[in-house]
N, C-alpha and C positions, 0 to 999 in steps of 0.2 A: 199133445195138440199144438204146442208151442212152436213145436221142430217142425212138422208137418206145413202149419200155415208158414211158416219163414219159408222151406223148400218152395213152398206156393209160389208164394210173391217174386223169390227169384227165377223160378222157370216163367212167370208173366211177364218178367223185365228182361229176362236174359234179351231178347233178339234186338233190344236193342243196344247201344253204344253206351258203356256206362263211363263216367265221369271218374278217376283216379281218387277222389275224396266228393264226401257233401260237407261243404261247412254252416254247421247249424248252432246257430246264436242264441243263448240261454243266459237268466239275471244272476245265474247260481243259487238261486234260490228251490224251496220245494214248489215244482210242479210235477204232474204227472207223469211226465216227458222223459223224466229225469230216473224211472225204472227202467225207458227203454235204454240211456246211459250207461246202466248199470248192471244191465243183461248181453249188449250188443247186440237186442233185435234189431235195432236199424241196418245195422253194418249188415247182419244178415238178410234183410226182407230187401237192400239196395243193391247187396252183391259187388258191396263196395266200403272201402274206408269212410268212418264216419270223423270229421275235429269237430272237437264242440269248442267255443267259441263263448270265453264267458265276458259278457257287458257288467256295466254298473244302474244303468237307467235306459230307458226310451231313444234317448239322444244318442246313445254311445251306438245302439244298432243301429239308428240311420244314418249315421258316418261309417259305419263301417259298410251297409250297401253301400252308399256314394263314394265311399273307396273299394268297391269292389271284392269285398275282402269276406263278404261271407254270401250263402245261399237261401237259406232258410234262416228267420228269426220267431220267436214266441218273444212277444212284450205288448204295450199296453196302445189302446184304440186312439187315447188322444196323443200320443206320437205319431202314429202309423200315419194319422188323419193328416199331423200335419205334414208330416213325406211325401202323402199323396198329391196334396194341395201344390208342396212346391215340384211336385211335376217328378220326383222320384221313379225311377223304372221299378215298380215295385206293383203288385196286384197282393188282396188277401185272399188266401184261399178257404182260410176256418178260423175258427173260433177254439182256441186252445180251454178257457172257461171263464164264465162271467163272475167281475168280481162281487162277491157277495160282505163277509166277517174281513175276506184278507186283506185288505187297507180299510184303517181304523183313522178317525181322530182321536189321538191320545190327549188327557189333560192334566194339570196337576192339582192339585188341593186348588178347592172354590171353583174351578171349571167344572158346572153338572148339566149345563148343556150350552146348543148352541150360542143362544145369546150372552151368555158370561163372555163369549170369544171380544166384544167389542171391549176399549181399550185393554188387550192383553196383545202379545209378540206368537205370533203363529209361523211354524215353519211347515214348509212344503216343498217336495220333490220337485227342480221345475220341468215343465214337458212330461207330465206325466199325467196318468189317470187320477192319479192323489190329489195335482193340481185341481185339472179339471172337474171329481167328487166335488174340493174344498170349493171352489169358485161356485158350482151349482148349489151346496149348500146354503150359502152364504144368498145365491137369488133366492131359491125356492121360499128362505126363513125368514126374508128381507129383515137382512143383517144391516146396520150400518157400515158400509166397508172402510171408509172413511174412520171409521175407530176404531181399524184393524192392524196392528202392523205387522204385515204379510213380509216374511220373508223365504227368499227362496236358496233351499240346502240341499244337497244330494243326501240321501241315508245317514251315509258315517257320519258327516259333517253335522246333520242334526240332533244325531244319538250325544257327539262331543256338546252341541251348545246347552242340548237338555243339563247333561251333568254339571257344565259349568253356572247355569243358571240361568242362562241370555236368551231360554223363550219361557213360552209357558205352556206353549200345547204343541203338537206334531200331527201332522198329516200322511202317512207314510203306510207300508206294507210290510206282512212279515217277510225275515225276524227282525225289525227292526222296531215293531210296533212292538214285540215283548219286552226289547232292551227296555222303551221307554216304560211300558209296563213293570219293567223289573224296576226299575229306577225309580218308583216313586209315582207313576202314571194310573192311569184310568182309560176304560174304553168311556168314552162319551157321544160318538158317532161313527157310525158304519155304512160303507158304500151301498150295502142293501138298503138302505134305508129311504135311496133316491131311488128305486123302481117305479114303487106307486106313483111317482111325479113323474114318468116318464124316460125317465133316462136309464142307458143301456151302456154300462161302462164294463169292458170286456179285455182281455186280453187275448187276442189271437197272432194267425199265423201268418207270415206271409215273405214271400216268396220274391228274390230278381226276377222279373219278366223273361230276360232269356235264358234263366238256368230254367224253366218250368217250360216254355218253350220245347227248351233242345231234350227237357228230357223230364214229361208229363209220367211217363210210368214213376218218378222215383217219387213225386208231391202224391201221388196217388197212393203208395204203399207208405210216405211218412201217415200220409191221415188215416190210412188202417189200422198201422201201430199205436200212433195215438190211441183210438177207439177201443184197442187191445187192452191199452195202458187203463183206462180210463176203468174198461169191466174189471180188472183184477185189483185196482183200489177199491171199488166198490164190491168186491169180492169178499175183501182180507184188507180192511181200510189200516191194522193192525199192524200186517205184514208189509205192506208199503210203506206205509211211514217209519219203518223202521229201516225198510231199503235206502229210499229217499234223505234219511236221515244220515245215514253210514256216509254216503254217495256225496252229498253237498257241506258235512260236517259238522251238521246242528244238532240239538238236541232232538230226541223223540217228540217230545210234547209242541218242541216250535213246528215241527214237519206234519205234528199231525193237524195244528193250529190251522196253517197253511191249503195244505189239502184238504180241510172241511171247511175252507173259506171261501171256497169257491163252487159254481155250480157247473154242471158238465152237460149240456144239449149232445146229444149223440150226432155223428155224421148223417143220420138219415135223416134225422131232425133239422140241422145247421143245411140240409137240401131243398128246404121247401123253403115257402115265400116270409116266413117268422124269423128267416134268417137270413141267409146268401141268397134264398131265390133258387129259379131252374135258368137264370142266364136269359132272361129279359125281364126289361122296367125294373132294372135296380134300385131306382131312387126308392120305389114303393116298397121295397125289404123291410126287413126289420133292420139288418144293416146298413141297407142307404139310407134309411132315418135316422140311424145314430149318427154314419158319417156326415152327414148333413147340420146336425147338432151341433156335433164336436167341433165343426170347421166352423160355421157361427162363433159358437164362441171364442175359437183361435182367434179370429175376426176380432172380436169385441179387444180381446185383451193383447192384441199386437203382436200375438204370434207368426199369425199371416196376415197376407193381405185381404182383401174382401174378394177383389176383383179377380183376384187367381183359383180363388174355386169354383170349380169345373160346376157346369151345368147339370153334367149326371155322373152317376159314378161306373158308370160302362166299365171303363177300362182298368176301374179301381177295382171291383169284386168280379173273382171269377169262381162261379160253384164249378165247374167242369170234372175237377177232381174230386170235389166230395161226393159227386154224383157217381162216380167211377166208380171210387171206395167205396160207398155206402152197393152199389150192385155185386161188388165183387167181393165185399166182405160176408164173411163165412153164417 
């Protein structure tokens, strides 16, 4: 069924002009994505060389769009958010999955919930969804923040300060949330845990404006693949995370941690208005109200400016391809 649908997707793309490579941006982390890595469905559904392109965080994708240097990235909503804000040639086209278990607040002895956080040393990814969880957190529980001391670490750097001693809690996503867990940690708060309060912290995908542009067949069969990827962990959640595992170098147990840490809206789903929309009144999505959200509070904490976020997010969410996908998918 595999080969069949790949033949598919390249006789639907052949007539037009394919690209030498797609270069698509991944944290190296387990996500779903990372079976089609590990099979070469992409390479085959694009009829083309596929580089994956691996980041460290949110940031490191959005310099690498503004250097031109890759096609497609999967990372996290309050980056994306704030790209778009500064005016980034970039549109999202889906939602790779909302984070649910896979970014954790880790704590150490005497952290057993939120408010223990005030005077302790908290790290956090900066420009990340981890941020932005921790920051909503911290409203929603009215934290004292002012007895917080927030500091801001990439992954490694905060797995190092954990061992040395120089915080007490972490805000972060696997496997990094295990290391702390191995080390001596505790889960004490979970991004699912901000739904009920509204907020929609996601990781998805998204796209240079003129690679999607010059060549809509190829965003079109990535979000098929995706969708593929997405039924055969839900299939064999067993056998993927053991793919997944091999493929990025982790342990079984962190990959499976990972991929049940997250929730997965189908393409047909991520088409209607609960999510991307049919391509009018974006703001009213369920994505233009997250981006809306997330840009606020970029706003608040001086990530951007106030004044630079756009009106609507038109030009920012485009369903076009998952409408495509979700019709032409099998």
């Amino acid at each position: 069924m595999g080969f069949l649908l790949a033949v598919s997707l390249v006789s639907n793309i052949s007539y037009a002009a394919l690209p030498q490579q797609v270069r698509i941006a991944y944290s190296g982390g387990s996500q779903v994505i990372i079976l089609a890595k590990a099979d070469g469905s992409l390479d085959k559904a694009f009829g083309t060389k596929v580089q994956w392109v691996q980041f460290a965080s949110g940031a490191d994708a959005l310099n690498y769009f503004a250097s031109n240097a890759i096609d497609i990235a999967n990372f996290g909503s309050s980056p994306a958010t704030a790209g778009l804000v500064r005016k980034l040639p970039i549109e999202i086209v889906g939602v790779s999955g909302v984070i649910a278990s896979y970014e954790r607040l880790i704590g150490k002895g005497g952290i057993n919930s939120l408010k223990d956080l005030e005077g302790k040393r908290v790290a956090y990814p900066p420009n990340s969804t981890s941020q932005y969880a921790l920051d909503a957190a911290i409203k929603v529980y009215h934290l004292d923040r002012s007895k917080i001391t927030l500091l801001p670490l990439r992954p490694a750097e905060m797995v190092a300060a954990w061992k040395r001693g120089d915080i007490d809690a972490g805000y972060v996503w696997a496997p990094f949330a295990q290391e702390l867990e191995a080390s001596g940690g505790h889960q004490v708060f979970a991004t699912k845990d901000l739904q009920k309060d509204g907020y929609l912290i996601y990781n998805n995908y998204a796209v240079r404006k003129t690679f999607a542009d010059q060549y809509p067949q190829i965003v079109s069969a990535f979000l098929r693949v995706h969708q593929q990827k997405v039924d055969e962990f839900r299939k064999n959640p067993e056998q993927a995370a053991e793919i997944v595992a091999k493929e990025v170098g982790a342990p079984v147990t962190t990959a499976t941690n990972t991929l049940s840490g997250l929730e997965y809206p189908s393409i047909q789903e991520q088409a209607t208005n609960a999510w991307l929309g049919e391509g009018q009144n974006t703001n009213n999505t369920g994505l233009g109200k997250a981006l809306s959200k997330t840009a606020s509070f970029l706003a608040e904490t001086g990530e951007v400016r106030k004044r630079d976020i756009p009106a609507n997010w038109d030009a920012a969410i485009n369903s076009r391809y998952l409408r495509e996908a979700a019709h032409s998918a099998p």
